[in-house]
C-alpha positions as CSV (number, residue, x, y, z in Angstrom):
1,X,-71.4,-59.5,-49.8
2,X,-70.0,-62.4,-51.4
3,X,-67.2,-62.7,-54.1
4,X,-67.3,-63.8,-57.7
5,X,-64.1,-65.8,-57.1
6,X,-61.7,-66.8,-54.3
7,X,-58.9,-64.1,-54.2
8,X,-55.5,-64.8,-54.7
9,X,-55.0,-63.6,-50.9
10,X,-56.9,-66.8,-50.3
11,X,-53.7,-69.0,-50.5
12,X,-54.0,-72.4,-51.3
13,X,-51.0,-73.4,-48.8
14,X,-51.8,-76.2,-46.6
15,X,-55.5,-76.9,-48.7
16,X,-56.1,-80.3,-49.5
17,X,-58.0,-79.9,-52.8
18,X,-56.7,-76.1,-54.7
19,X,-58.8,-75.6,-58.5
20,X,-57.2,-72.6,-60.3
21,X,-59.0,-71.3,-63.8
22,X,-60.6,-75.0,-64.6
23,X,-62.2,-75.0,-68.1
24,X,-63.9,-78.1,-69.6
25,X,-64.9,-78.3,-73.0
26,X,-66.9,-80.5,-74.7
27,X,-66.5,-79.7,-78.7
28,X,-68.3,-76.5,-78.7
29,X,-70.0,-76.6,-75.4
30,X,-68.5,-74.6,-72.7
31,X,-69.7,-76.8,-69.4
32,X,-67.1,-75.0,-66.8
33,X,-65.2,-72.3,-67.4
34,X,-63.4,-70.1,-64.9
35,X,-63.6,-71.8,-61.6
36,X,-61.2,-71.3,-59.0
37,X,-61.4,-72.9,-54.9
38,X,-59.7,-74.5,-52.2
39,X,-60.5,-76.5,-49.7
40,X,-59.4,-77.0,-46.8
41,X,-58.1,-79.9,-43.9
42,X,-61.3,-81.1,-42.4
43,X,-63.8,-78.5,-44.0
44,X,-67.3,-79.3,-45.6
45,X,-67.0,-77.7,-48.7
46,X,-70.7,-76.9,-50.7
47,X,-71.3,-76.7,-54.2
48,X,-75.0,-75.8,-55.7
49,X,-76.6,-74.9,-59.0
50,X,-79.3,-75.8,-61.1
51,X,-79.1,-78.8,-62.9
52,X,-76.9,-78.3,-65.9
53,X,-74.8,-76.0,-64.5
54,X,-71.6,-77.6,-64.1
55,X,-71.4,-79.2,-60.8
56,X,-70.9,-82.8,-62.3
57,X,-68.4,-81.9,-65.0
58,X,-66.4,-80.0,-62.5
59,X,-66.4,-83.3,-60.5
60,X,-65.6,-85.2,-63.1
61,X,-62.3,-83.1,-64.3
62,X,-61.3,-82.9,-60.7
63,X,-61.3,-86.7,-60.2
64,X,-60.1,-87.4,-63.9
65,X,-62.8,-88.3,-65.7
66,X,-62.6,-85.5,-67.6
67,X,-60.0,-83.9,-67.2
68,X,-60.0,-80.1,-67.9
69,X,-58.8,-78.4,-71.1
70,X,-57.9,-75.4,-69.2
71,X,-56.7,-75.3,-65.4
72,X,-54.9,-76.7,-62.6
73,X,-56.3,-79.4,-59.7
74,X,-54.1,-79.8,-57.0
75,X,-54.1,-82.3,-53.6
76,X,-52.5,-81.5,-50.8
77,X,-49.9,-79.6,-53.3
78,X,-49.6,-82.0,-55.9
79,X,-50.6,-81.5,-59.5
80,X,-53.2,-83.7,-60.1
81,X,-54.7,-82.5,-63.5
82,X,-55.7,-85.1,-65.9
83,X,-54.3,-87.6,-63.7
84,X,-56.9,-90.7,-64.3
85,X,-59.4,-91.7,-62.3
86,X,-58.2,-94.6,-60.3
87,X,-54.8,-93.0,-59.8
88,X,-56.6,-90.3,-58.3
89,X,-58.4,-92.8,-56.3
90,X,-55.4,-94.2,-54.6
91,X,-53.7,-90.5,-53.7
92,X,-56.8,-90.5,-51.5
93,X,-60.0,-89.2,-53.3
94,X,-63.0,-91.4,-53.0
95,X,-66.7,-90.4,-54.2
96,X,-69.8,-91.5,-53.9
97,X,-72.3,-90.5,-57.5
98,X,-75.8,-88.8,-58.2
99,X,-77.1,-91.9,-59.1
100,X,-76.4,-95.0,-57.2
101,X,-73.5,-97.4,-58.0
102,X,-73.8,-100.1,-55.7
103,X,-73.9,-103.8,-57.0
104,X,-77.4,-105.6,-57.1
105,X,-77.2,-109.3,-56.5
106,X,-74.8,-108.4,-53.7
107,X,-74.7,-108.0,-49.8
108,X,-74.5,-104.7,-47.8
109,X,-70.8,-106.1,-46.8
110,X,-69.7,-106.9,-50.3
111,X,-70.3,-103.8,-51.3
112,X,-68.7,-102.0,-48.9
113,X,-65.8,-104.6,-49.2
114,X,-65.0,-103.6,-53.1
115,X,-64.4,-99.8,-51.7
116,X,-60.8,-101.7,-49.8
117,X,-59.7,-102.6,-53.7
118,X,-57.2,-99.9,-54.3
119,X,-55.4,-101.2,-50.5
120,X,-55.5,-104.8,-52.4
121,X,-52.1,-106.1,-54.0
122,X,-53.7,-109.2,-56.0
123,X,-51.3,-111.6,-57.5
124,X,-50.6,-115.0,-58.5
125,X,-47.6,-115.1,-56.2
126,X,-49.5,-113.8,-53.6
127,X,-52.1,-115.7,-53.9
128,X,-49.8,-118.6,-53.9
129,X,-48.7,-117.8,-50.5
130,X,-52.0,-116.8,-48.7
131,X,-51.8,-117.8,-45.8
132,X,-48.9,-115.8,-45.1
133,X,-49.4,-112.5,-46.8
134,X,-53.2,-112.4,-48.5
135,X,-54.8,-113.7,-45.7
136,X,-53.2,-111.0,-43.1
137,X,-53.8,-108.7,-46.1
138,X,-57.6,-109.6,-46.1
139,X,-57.7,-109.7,-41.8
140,X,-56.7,-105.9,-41.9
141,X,-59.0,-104.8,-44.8
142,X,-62.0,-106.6,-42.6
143,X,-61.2,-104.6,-39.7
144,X,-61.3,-101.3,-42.1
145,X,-64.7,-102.8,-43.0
146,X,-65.9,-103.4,-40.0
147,X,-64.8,-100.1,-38.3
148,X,-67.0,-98.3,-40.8
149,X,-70.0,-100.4,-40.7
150,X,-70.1,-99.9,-37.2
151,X,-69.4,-96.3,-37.7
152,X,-72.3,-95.9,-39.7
153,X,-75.0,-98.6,-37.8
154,X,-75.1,-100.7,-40.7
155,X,-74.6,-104.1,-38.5
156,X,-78.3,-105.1,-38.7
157,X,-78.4,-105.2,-42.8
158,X,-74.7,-106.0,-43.1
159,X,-75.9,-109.5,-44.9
160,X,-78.6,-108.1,-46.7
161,X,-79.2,-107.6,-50.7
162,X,-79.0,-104.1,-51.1
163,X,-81.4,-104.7,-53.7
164,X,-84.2,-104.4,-51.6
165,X,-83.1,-101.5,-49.5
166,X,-84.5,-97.9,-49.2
167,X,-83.0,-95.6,-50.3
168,X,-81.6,-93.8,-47.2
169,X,-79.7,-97.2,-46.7
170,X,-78.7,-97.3,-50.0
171,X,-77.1,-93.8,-49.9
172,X,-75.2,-94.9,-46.4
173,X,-73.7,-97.6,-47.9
174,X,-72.2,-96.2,-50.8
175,X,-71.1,-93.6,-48.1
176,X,-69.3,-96.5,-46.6
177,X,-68.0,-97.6,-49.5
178,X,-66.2,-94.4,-50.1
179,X,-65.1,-94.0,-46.5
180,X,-63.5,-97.8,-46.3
181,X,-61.3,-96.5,-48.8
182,X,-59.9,-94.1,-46.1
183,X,-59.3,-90.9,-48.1
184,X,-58.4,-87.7,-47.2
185,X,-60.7,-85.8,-49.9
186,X,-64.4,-87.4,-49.8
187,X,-66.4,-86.3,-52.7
188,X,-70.2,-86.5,-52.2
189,X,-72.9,-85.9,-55.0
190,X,-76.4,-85.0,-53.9
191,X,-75.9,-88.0,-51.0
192,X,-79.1,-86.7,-50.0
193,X,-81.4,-87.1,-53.2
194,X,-84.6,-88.9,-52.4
195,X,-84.4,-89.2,-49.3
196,X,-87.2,-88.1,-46.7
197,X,-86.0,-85.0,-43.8
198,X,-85.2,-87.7,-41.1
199,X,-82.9,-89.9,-43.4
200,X,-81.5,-86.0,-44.5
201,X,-80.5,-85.7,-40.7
202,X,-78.7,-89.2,-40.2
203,X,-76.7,-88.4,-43.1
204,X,-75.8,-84.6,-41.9
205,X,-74.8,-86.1,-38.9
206,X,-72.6,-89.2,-40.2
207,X,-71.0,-86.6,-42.2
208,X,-69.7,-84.5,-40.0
209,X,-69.2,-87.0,-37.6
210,X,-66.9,-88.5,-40.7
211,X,-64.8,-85.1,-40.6
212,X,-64.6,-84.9,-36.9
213,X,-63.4,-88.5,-36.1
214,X,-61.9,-89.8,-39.6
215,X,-60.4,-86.5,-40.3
216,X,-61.7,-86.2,-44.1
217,X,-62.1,-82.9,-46.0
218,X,-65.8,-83.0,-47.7
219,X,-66.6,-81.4,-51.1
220,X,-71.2,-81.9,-51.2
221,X,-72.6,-81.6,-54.1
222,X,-76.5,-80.7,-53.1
223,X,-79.5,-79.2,-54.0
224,X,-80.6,-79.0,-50.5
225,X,-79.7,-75.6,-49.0
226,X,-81.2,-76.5,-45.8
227,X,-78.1,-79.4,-45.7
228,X,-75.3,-76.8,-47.0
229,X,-76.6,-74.6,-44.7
230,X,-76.6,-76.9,-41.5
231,X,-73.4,-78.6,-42.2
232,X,-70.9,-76.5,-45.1
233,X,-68.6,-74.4,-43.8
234,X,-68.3,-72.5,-47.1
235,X,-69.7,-72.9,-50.5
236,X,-69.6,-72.1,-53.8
237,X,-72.6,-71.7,-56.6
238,X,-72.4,-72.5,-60.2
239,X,-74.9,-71.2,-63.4
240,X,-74.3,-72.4,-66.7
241,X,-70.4,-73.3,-65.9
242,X,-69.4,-70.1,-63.8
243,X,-68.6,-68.7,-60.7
244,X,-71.7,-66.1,-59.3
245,X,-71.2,-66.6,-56.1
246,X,-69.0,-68.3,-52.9
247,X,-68.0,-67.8,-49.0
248,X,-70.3,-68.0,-46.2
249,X,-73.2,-70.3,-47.3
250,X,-75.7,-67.9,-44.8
251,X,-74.6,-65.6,-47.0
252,X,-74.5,-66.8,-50.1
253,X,-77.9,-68.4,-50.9
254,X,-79.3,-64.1,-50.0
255,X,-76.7,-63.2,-52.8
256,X,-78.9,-62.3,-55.6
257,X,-77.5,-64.4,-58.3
258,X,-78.2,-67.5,-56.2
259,X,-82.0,-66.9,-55.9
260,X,-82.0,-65.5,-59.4
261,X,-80.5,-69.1,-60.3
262,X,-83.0,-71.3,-58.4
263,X,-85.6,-68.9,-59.1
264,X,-85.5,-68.7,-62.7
265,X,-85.3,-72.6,-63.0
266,X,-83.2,-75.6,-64.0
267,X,-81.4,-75.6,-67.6
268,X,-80.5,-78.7,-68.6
């Protein structure tokens, strides 16, 4: 039996993302209303519903895009609500988006370097005296770089347009991207569409090898139970902006609201 909403006995002490009553609103609309979670150090968090039920708009008040008219987002115990989006970025949240937002015209390795910006310090005095800070500056956000691209086999394309990629590739290095940026909260959204089952288990595995040796909490956004399944440690499902349903994702997708949910369609 699973639970409408997390319980107050389900203290957010020690999470690294907390959401208590978020609300977004736009003009009349009602997107999200009610929705309360935490997450916790190093746990996959999953998030399903239809499309059109709220999963994006959640994202985006969580990360500041817009923020919520009603509610609280917190990380690691800071009040982050409404904080913007590239403030949020440098506390340690980095996301990768439904559709893809990687550069065309560019390599694998630029495009993986721009996720180092919010480490950069740019400035005419130090770019005056680069070769004493910006170029050590530069040396250290290479080995970041490097790290990942190794971490996630992406040597053999690192000089490639990613133009021309599939899209497994694609998805892996905006998953770099994110991860270069070395945050503690990684949010991922659908990182899975389009892709064919063995490209689906290469990036089940980086993932949770990305928790287990980079230490990062995961909130997935997916429409694949068979991923939320394999890798979430809990979840939560969304229908037309509310709470029907979270723990146990097992459990969870047998609640009847779920199926009901999937069953009865998407609504845009």
């Amino acid at each position: 039996m699973t639970d409408k909403r997390e319980t107050k006995s389900h203290a957010d002490d020690g999470a690294i993302l907390a959401c208590s009553g978020i609300e977004r609103r736009f003009g009349g609309i009602v997107a999200v209303t009610g929705v309360d979670f935490v997450i916790h150090p190093k746990e996959i968090f999953g998030l399903v519903g239809p499309n059109g039920s709220g999963k994006t708009t959640l994202t985006n008040a969580i990360t500041g895009f817009y923020p919520p008219n009603v509610g609280t987002v917190r990380l690691a115990g800071n009040d982050i609500t409404g904080t913007a989006p590239h403030k949020v970025a440098k506390l340690g949240v980095a996301r990768t988006f439904q559709n893809l937002a990687l550069f065309n015209g560019m390599s694998v390795l630029d495009n993986i370097l721009l996720g180092r910006h919010i480490h950069m310090n740019p400035g005419v005095l130090r770019t005056a005296l680069y070769w004493w800070a910006a170029q050590r500056e530069e040396i250290e956000n290479r080995k970041v770089v490097e790290e990942v691209i190794e971490f996630l086999q992406l040597e053999s394309i690192r000089h490639e347009m990613v133009d021309g990629l599939p899209i497994g590739l694609k998805k892996r290095v905006e998953l770099a991207r994110a991860l270069v940026a070395e945050p503690q909260m990684l949010i991922l959204d659908e990182p899975m569409a389009g892709m064919n089952q063995e490209e689906k288990g290469y990036m089940s595995r980086f993932i949770l090898d990305a928790r287990a040796e980079r230490g990062v909490s995961v909130l997935l956004i997916e429409h694949h139970m068979d991923v939320i399944i394999g890798i979430c440690d809990r979840m939560l499902a969304l229908n037309y902006g509310e709470m029907i349903a979270s723990g146990i994702p097992r459990e969870v997708v047998k609640d009847p609201r779920v199926i009901e949910a999937y069953v009865g369609g998407a609504h845009d």
